[in-house]
Every structure is written in structure tokens, then in C-alpha cells.
VMD Tcl script that builds the backbone (N, CA, C; Angstrom):
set m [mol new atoms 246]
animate dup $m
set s [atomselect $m all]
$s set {name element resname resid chain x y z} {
  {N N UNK 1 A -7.993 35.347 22.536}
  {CA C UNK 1 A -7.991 34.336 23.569}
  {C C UNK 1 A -7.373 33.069 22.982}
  {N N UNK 2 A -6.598 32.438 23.975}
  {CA C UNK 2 A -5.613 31.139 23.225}
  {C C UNK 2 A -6.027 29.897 24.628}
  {N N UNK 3 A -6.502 29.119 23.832}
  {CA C UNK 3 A -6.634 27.886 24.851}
  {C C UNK 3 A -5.747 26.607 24.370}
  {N N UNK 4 A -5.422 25.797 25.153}
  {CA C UNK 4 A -4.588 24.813 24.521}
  {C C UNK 4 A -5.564 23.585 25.334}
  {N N UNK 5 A -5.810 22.323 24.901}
  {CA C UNK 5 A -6.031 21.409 25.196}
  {C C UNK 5 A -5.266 20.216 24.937}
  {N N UNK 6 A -5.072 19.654 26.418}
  {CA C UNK 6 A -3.944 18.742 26.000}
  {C C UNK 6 A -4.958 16.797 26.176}
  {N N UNK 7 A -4.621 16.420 25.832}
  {CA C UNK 7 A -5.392 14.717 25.618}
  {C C UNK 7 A -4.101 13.720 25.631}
  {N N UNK 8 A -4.459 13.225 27.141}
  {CA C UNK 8 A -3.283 12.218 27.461}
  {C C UNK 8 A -3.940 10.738 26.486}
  {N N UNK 9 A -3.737 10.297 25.707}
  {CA C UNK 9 A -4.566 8.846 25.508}
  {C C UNK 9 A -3.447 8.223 24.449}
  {N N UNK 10 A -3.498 7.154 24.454}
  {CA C UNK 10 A -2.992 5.975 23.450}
  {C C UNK 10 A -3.698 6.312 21.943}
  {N N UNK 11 A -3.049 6.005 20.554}
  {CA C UNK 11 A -3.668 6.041 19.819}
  {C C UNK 11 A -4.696 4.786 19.417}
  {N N UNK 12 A -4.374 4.217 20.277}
  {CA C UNK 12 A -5.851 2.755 20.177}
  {C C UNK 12 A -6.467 3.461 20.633}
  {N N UNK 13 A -6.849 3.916 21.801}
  {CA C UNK 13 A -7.785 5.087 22.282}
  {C C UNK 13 A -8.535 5.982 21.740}
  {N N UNK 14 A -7.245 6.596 20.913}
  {CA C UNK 14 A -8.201 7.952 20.398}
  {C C UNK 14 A -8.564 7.439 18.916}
  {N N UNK 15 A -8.151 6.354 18.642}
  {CA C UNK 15 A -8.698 5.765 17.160}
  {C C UNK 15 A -10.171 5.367 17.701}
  {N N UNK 16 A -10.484 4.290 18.959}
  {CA C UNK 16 A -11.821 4.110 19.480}
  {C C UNK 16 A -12.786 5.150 19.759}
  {N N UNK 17 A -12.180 6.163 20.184}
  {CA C UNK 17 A -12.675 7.625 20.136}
  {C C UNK 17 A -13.234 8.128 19.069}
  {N N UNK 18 A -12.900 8.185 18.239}
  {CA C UNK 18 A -13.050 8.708 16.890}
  {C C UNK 18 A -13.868 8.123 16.195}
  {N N UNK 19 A -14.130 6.626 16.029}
  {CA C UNK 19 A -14.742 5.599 15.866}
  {C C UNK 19 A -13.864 5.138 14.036}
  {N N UNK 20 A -12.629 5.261 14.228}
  {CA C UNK 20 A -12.364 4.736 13.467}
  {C C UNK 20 A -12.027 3.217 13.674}
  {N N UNK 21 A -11.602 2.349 12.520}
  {CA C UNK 21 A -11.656 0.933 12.852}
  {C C UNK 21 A -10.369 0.821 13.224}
  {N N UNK 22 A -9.831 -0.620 13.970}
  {CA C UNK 22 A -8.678 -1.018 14.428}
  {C C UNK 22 A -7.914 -1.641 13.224}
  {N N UNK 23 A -6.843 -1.567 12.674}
  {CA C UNK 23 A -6.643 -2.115 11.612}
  {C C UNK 23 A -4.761 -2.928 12.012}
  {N N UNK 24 A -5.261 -3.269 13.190}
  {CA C UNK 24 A -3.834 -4.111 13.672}
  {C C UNK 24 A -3.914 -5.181 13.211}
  {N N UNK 25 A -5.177 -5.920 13.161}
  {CA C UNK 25 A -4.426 -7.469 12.593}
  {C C UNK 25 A -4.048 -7.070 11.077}
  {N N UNK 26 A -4.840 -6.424 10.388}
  {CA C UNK 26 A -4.878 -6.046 8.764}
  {C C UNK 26 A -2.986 -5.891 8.699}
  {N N UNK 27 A -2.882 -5.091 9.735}
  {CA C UNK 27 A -1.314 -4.460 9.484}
  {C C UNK 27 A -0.366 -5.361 9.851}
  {N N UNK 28 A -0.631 -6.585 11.050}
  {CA C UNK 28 A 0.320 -7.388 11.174}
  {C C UNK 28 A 0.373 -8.450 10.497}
  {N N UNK 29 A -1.095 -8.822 9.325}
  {CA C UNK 29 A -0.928 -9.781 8.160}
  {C C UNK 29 A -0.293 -9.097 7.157}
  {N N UNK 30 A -0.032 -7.815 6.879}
  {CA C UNK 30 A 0.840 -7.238 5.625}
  {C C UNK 30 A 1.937 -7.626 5.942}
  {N N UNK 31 A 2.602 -7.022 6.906}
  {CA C UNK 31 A 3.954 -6.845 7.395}
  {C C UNK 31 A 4.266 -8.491 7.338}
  {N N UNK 32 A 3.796 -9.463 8.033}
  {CA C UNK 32 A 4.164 -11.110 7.763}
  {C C UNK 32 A 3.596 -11.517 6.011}
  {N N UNK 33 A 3.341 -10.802 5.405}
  {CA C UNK 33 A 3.157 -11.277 4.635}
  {C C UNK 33 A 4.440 -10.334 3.307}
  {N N UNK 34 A 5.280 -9.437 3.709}
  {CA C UNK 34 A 6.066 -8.620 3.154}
  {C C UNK 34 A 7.231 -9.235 3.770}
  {N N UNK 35 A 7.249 -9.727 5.208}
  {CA C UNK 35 A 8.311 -10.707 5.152}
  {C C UNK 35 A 8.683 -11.081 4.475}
  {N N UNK 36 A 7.660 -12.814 4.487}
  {CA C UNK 36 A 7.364 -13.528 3.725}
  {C C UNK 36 A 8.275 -13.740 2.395}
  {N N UNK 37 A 7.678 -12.376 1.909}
  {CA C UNK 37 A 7.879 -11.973 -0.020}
  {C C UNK 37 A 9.799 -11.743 -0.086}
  {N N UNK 38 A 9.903 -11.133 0.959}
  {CA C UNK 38 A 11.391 -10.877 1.080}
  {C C UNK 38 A 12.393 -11.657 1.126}
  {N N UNK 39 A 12.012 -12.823 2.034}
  {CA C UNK 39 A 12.485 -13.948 2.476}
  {C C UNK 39 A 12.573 -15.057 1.204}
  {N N UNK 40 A 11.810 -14.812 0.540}
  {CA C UNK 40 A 11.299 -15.733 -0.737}
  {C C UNK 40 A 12.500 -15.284 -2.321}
  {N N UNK 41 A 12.610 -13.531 -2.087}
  {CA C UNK 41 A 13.250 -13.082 -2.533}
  {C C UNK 41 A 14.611 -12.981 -2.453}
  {N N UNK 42 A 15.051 -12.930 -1.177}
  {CA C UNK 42 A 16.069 -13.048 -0.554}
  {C C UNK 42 A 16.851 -14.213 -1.303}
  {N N UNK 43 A 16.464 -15.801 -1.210}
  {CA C UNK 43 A 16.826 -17.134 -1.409}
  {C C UNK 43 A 17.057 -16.911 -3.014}
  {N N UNK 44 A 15.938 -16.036 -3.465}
  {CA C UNK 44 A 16.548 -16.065 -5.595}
  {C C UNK 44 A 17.468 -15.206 -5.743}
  {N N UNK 45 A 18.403 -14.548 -5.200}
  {CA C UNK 45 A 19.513 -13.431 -5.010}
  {C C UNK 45 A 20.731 -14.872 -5.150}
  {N N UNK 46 A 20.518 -15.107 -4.323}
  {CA C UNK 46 A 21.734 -16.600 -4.324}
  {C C UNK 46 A 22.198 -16.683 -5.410}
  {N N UNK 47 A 23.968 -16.902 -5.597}
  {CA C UNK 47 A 24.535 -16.304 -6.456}
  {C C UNK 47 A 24.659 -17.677 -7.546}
  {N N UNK 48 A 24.420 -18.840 -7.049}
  {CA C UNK 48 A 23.874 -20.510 -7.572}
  {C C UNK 48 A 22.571 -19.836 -8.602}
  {N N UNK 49 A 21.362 -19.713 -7.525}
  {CA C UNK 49 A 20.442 -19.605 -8.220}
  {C C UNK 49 A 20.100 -18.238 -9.486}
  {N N UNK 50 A 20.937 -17.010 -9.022}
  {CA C UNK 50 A 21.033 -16.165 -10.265}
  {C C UNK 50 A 21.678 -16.939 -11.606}
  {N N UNK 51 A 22.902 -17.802 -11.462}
  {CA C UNK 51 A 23.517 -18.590 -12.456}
  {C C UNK 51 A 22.753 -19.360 -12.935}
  {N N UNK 52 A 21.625 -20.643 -12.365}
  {CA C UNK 52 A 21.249 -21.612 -12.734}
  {C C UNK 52 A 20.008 -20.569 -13.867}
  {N N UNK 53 A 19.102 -19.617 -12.909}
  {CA C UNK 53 A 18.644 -19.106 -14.305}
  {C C UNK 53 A 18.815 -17.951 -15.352}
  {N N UNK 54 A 20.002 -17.652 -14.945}
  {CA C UNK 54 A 20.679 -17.320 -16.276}
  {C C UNK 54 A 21.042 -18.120 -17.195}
  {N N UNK 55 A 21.430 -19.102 -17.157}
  {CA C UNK 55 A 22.350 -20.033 -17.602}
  {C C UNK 55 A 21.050 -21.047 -18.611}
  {N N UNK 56 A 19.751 -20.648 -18.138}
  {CA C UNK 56 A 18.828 -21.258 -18.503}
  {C C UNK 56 A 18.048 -20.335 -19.658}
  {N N UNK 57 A 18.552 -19.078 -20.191}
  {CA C UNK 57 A 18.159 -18.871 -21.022}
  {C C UNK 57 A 18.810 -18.969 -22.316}
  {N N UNK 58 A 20.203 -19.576 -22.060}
  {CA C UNK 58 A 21.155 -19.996 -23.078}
  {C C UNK 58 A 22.338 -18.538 -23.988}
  {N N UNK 59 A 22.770 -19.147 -24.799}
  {CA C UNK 59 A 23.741 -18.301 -25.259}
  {C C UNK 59 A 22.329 -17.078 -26.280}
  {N N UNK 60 A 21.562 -17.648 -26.619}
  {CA C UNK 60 A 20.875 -16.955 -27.633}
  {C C UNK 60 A 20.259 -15.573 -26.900}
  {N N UNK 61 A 20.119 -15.810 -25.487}
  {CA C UNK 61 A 19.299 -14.440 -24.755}
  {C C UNK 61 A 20.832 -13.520 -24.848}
  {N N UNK 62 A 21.507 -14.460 -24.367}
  {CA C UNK 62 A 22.845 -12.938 -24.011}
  {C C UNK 62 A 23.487 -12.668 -25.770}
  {N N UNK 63 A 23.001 -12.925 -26.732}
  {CA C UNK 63 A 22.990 -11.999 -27.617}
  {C C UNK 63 A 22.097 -11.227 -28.288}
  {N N UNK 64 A 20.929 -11.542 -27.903}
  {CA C UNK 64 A 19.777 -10.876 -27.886}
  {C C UNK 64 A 20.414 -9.285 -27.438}
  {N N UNK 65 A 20.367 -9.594 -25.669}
  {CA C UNK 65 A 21.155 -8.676 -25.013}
  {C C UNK 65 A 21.842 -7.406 -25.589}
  {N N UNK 66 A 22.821 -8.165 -25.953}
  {CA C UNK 66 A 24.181 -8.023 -26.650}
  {C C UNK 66 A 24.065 -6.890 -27.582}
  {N N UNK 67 A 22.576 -7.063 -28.875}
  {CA C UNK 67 A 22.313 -6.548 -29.775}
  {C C UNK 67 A 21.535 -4.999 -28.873}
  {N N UNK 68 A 21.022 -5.542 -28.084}
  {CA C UNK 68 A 19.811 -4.849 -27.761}
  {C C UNK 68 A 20.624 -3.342 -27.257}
  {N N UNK 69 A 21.960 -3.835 -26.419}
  {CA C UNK 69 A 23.053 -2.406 -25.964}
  {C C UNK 69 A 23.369 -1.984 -26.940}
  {N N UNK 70 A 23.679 -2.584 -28.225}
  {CA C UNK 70 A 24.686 -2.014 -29.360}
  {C C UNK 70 A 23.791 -1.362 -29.874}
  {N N UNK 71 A 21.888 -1.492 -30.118}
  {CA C UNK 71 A 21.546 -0.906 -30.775}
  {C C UNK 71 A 21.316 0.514 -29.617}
  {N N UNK 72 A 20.884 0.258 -28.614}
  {CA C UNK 72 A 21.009 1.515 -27.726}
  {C C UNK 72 A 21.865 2.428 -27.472}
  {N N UNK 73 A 23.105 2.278 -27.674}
  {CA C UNK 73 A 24.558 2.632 -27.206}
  {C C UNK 73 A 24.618 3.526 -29.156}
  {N N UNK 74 A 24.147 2.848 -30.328}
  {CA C UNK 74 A 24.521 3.386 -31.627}
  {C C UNK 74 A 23.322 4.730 -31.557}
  {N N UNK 75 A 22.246 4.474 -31.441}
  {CA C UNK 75 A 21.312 5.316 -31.229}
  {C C UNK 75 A 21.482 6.613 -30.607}
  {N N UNK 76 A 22.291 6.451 -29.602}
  {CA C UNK 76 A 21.795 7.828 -28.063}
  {C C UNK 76 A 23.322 8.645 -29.019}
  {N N UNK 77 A 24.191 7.821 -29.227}
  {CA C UNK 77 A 25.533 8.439 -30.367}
  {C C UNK 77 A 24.922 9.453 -31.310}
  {N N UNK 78 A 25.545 10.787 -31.298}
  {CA C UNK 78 A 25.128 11.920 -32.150}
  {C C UNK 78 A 26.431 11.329 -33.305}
  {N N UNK 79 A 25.671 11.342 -34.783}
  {CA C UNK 79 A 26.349 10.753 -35.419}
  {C C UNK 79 A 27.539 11.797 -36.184}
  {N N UNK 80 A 28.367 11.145 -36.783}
  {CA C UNK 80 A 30.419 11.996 -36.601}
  {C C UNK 80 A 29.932 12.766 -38.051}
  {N N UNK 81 A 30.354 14.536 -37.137}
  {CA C UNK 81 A 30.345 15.180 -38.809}
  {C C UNK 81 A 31.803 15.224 -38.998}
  {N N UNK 82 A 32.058 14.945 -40.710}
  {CA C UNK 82 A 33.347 14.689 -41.352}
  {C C UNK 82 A 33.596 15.956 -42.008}
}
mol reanalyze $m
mol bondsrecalc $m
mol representation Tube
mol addrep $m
């Protein structure tokens, strides 16, 4: 025997049904608040403000850097049989 039951309702409905909780404001303070973060993020992308703090860690970070590829780049190198 095969029965099908069909349930016309909204899921606010069948969440009240169920007795689970409503969690719309919870979800529309994330979402404004992931804006927010984006928007915030968005403005430090700016190709000024990537320069100003780059530019603020001086010549000594970008050879830091510098060292830090050469030693990575000598490393992953299978070394030359002669």
C-alpha cells in the first residue's frame, strides 16, 4: 500500500509546526553584518590603500620576502646530479 501526503504550508509554518524556533532576525543580523565585513573589505582592496600599506612595511619586508621564495624555490629543486 502507497499513500502520499501532500502539506500545502509556508516554511514559517511548518517551522511553527514543528516547534522549531524562528531564526529570521538571527539571519538578517548575519547577513547585515557580512555585508558590513565586505564593504569594509571591499574599501582595503583599493589599489592607494594596498600601496600605502605595503609601502609601510619598507624595503626590509620585501626582502625578507625575497629570501623567503629563494629559500622555497632552492628547497622544492631536486638537487643536479653531475
Amino acid at each position: 500500500m502507497k499513500m502520499n501526503i501532500e502539506i500545502d504550508c509556508t516554511p514559517q509554518e511548518a517551522r511553527a509546526f514543528l516547534g522549531l524556533p524562528d531564526v529570521a532576525p538571527l539571519n538578517e543580523h548575519l547577513v547585515a553584518e557580512m555585508q558590513k565585513r565586505r564593504d569594509e573589505n571591499i574599501a582595503r582592496m583599493q589599489p592607494e590603500e594596498l600601496m600605502r600599506s605595503w609601502a609601510s612595511f619598507g624595503m626590509q619586508a620585501t626582502q625578507q620576502f625575497r629570501d623567503l621564495m629563494t629559500m622555497a624555490a632552492t628547497s622544492a629543486t631536486p638537487p643536479r646530479s653531475e
